[in-house]
C-alpha positions in Angstrom: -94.0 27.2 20.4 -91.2 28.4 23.0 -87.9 28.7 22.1 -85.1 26.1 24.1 -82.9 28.1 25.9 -79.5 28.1 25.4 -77.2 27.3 28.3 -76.8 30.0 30.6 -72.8 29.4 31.9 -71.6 29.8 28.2 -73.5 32.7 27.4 -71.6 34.4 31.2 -68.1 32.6 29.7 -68.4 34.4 26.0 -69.6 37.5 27.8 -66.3 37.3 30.4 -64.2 35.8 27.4 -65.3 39.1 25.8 -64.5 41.5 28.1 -60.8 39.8 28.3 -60.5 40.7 24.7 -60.9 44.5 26.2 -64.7 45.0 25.1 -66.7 47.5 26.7 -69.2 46.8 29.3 -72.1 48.0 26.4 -70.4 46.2 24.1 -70.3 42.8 26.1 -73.8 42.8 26.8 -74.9 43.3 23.0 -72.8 40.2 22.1 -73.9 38.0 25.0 -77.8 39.3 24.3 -77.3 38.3 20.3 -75.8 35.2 20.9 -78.4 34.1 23.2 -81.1 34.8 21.0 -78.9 33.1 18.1 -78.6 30.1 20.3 -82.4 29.9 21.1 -83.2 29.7 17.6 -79.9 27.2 16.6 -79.6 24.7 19.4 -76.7 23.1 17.3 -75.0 25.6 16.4 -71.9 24.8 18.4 -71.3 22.3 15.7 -72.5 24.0 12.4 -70.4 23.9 9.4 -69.8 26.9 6.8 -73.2 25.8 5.2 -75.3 25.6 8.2 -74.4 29.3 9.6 -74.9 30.3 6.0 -78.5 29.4 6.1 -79.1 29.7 9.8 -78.6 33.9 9.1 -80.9 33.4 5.7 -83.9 31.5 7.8 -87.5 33.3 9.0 -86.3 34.9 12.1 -83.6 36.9 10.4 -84.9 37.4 6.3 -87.0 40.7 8.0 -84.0 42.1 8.8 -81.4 44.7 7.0 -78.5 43.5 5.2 -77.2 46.1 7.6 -78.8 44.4 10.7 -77.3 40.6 9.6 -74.0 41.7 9.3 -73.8 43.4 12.5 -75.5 39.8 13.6 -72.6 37.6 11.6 -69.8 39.8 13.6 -71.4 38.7 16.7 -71.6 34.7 15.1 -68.0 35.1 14.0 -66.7 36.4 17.5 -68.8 33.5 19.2 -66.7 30.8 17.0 -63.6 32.8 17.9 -64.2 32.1 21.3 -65.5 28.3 20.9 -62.2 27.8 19.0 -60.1 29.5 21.6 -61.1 27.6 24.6 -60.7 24.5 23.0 -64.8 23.3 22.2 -64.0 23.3 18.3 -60.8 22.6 16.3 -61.5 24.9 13.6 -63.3 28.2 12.6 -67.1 27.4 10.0 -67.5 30.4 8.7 -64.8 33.1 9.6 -64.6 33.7 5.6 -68.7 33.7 5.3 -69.5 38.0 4.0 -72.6 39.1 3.5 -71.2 41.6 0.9 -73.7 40.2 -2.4 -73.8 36.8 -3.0 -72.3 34.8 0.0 -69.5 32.4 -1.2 -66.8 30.4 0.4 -63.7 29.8 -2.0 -61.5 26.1 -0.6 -57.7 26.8 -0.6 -56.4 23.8 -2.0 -52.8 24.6 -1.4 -53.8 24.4 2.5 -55.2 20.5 1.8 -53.4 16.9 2.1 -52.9 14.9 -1.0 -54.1 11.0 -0.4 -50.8 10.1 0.4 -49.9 12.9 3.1 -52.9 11.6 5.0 -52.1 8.0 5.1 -48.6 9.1 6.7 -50.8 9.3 9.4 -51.2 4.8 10.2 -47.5 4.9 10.3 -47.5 6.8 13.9 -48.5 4.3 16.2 -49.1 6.5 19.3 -48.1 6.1 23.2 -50.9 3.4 23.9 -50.3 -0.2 22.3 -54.0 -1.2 22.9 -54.9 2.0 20.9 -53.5 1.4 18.0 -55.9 -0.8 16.2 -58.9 1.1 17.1 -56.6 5.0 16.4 -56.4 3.5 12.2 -59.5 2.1 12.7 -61.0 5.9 12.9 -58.2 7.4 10.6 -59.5 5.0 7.8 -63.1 6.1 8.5 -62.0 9.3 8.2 -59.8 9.3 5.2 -61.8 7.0 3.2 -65.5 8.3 3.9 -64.8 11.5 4.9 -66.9 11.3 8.4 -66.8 13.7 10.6 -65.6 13.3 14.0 -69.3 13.2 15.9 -70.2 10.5 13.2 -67.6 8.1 14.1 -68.9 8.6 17.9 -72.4 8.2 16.6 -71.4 5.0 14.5 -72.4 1.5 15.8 -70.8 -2.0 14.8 -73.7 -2.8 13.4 -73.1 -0.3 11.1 -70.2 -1.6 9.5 -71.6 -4.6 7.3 -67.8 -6.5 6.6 -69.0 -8.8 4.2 -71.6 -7.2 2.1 -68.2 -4.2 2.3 -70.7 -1.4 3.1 -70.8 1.3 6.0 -74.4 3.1 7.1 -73.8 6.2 8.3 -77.0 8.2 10.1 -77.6 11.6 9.3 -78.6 14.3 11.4 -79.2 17.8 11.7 -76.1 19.0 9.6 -75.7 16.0 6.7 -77.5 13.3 5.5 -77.5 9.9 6.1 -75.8 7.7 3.4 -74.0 4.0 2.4 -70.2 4.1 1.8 -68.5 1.1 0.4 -65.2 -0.2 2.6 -62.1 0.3 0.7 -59.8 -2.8 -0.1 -57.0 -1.4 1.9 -59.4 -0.5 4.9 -60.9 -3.5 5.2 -58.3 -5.6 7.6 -58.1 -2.6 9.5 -61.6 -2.5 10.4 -61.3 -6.7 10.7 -59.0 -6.4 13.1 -60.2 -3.4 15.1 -63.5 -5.2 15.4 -63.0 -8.4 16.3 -59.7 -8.2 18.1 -58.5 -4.9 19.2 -62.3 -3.6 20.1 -62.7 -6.8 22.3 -59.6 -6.0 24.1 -60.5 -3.3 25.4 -64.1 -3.6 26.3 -66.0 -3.3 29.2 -69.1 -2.9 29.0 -72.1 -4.2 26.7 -72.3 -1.3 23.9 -72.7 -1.7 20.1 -70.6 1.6 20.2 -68.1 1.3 17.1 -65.0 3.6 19.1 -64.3 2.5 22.5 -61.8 4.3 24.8 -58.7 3.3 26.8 -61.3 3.6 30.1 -63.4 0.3 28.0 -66.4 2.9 27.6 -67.7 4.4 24.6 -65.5 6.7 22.8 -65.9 10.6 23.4 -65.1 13.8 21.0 -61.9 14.8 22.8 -60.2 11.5 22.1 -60.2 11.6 18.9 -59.2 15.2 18.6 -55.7 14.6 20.5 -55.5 11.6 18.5 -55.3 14.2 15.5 -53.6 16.6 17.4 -50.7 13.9 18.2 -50.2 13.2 14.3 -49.2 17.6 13.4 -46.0 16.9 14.3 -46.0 14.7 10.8 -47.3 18.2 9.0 -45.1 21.4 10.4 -46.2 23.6 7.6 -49.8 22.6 7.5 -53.2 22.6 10.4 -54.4 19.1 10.7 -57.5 18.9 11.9 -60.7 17.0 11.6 -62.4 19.9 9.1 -59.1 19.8 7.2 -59.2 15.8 6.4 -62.6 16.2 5.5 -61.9 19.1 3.2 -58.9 17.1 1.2 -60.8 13.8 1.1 -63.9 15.7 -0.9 -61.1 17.9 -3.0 -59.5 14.1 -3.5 -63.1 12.6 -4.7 -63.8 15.1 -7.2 -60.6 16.3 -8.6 -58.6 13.3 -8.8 -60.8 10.3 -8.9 -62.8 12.2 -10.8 -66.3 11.4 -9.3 -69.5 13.0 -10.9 -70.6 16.3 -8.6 -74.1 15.1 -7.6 -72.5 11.5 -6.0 -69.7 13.1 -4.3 -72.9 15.0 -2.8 -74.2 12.1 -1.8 -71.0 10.5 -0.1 -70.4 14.2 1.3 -73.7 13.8 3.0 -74.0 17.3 1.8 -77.9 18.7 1.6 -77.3 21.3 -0.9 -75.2 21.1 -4.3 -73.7 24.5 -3.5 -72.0 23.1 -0.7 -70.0 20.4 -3.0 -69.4 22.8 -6.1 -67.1 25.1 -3.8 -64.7 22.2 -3.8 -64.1 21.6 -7.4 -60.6 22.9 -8.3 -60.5 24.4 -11.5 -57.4 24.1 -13.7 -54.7 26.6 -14.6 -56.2 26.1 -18.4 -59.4 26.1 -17.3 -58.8 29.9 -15.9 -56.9 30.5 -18.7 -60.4 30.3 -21.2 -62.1 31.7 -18.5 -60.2 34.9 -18.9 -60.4 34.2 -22.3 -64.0 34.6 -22.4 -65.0 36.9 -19.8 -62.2 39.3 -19.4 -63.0 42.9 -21.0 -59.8 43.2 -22.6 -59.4 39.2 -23.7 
């Protein structure tokens, strides 16, 4: 079966984005030839998560390979993010912490997460366009309260969102799974409203696309990244992005609702359990017995 090739003008921009960091000429041709082949083999990987490039370095074309050869390999994935996140195509870094040093393992900094109530500062900014504003906490609430991703809520449909049964389908794809999230009480006249009034208004065209744009067309990416990028000012001290929200919303599920692992798996969308054990915080206590336990001179 032959491999899809990856686009030929980003391969040329990494290489010249490459050579602007002052990498040599030998240099800039290894990186552009890895990525390619990386990029043949992982199509998506433009929008893998910390999980995803984990297994896309542990899958058949690479296990031949040396520890030696795959971490040369992740320096060339991490540079690649690098320069995806520095002109602008991603909002945050999947796997800048990833080491193949032993066991692989990716530790959440919960001091860099948003309590529940830090993130719903975020309905009280209304924004520069009126007719945005019920459609802007229309997506905040998705995000907050079901923790989708961005590209979901561009995927998502009206007929998604069932209003009076209180339940939202979300498809899966290549990344996370698909899965039924019930409408919170406090989201629900947002997405009321959004839907039947401020969707309507600015329509203009026949779509069953959930987020539609100021132009009346289907939503795209971008929008709602400045829309998050227009609500740091509320955070000086701390990155808001899309990743981040997601982050503190899964933190929030297990640590202070208390929700059994394997269901905030589910609600994650997460395929493996690994990927939602990394998020449970463990107390100051909890360390204490740890050490307890397990320390040599405890």
């Amino acid at each position: 079966m032959t491999k899809p090739r990856p686009d030929p003008a980003i391969i040329t921009e990494f290489r010249s984005y490459m050579q602007e960091k002052g990498y040599t000429k030998e240099a800039v041709k290894g990186y552009g030839n890895s990525m390619r082949n990386y990029l043949a083999i992982n199509p998506k990987a433009n929008s893998y998560e910390y999980c995803d490039v984990l297994s896309s370095i542990e899958q058949k074309a690479y296990r031949p390979l040396t520890i030696s050869a795959r971490k040369t390999i992740l320096i060339y994935i991490k540079k690649y993010y690098d320069f995806l996140l520095d002109t602008g195509r991603r909002d945050d870094h999947p796997c800048r912490q990833l080491n193949l040093k032993g066991r692989i393992d990716k530790t959440v900094i919960h001091s860099d997460l948003f309590t529940m109530a830090e993130l719903e500062l975020m309905f009280k900014r209304e924004g520069k366009y009126k007719k945005l504003i019920p459609k802007n906490k229309a997506i905040i609430s998705l995000l907050l309260y079901q923790g989708m991703t961005v590209a979901e809520i561009i995927r998502l449909k009206v007929s998604d969102i069932d209003l009076d049964a209180g339940i939202i389908s979300i498809t899966g794809g290549q990344l996370l799974t698909s899965r039924r999230l019930e409408i919170k009480p406090k989201q629900y006249g947002i997405l009321h409203d959004y839907i039947n009034t401020g969707r309507k208004r600015l329509l203009k065209c026949k779509t069953d696309s959930f987020a539609i744009g100021l132009t009346g067309l289907p939503d795209a990416l971008d929008n709602t990244r400045k829309l998050l990028k227009s609500l740091k000012p509320l955070y000086p001290d701390k990155n808001l992005n899309a990743m981040a929200i997601r982050d503190s919303v899964i933190c929030y599920w297990l640590n202070e609702c208390k929700i059994p692992l394997e269901q905030v798996q589910l609600m994650a969308g997460h395929r493996w359990i690994s990927c939602t054990e990394r998020y449970v915080q463990v107390s100051t206590e909890e360390q204490k017995e740890i050490l307890k336990k397990y320390h040599p001179l405890g």
